[in-house]
C-alpha positions in Angstrom: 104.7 193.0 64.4 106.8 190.5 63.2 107.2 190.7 58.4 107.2 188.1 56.6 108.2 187.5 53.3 106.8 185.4 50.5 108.8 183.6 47.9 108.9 184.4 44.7 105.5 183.3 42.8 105.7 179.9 41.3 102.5 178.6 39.6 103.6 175.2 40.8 102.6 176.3 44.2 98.5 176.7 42.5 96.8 173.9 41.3 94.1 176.0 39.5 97.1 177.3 37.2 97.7 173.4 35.8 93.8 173.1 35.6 93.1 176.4 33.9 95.9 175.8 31.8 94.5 172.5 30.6 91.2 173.7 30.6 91.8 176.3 28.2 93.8 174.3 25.2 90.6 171.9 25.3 88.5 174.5 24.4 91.3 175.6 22.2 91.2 172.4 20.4 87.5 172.3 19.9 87.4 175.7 17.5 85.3 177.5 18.8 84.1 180.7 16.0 81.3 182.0 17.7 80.2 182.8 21.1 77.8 180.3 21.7 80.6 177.9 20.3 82.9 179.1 22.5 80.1 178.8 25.4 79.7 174.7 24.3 83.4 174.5 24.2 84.0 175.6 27.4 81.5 173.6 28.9 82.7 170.4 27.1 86.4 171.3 28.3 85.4 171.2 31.8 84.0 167.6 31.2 87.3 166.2 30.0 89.0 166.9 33.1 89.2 164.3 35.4 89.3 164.0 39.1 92.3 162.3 38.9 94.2 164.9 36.9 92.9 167.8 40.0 94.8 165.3 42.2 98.0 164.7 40.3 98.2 169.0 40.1 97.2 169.1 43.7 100.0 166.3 44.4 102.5 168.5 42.3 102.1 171.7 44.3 102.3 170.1 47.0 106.0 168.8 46.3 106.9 172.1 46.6 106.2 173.1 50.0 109.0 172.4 51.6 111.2 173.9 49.1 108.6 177.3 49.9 109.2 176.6 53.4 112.4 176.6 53.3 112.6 179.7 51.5 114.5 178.6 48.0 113.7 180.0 44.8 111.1 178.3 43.2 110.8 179.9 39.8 109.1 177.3 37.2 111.7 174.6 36.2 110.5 175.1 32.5 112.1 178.5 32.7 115.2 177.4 33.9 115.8 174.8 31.5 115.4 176.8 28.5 
C-alpha cells in the first residue's frame, strides 16, 4: 500500500467554488425578502452565468495543476497578499 498525500485545499483547484461564489452575490444583489423571492432570485442568478465564465473558472483551476502536482503550497493568492 503505497500513501499519498494531498495538498493543502485550494478552492482554485474547484471550479464550482468561482461559480457558486458568483452565483450567490447575484442573488445577493437581486434582494430577495421572502422565500419565494429568494426562489426567483436564485433561479434568475443561474441565468446570468454564462458558459464562457464556467470555462474561464475551469481554465483557472486548471493553471494550477502542475503547481498540485508538483506538490507546492497552493493556498489562495488573495490570502497571501493581504
Amino acid at each position: 500500500m503505497l500513501v499519498e498525500y494531498l495538498p493543502p485545499y485550494s478552492p482554485f483547484l474547484n471550479p464550482i467554488e468561482e461559480f457558486f461564489s458568483s452565483w450567490r452575490w447575484k442573488v445577493y444583489d437581486r434582494h430577495p425578502h421572502t422565500q419565494k423571492a429568494l426562489l426567483v432570485a436564485m433561479h434568475a442568478a443561474c441565468d446570468d452565468i454564462t458558459a464562457e465564465s464556467c470555462r474561464g473558472w475551469i481554465r483557472h483551476s486548471r493553471r494550477y495543476f502542475p503547481r498540485c502536482i508538483a506538490r507546492d503550497d497552493i493556498r489562495c493568492d488573495v490570502d497571501e497578499t493581504m
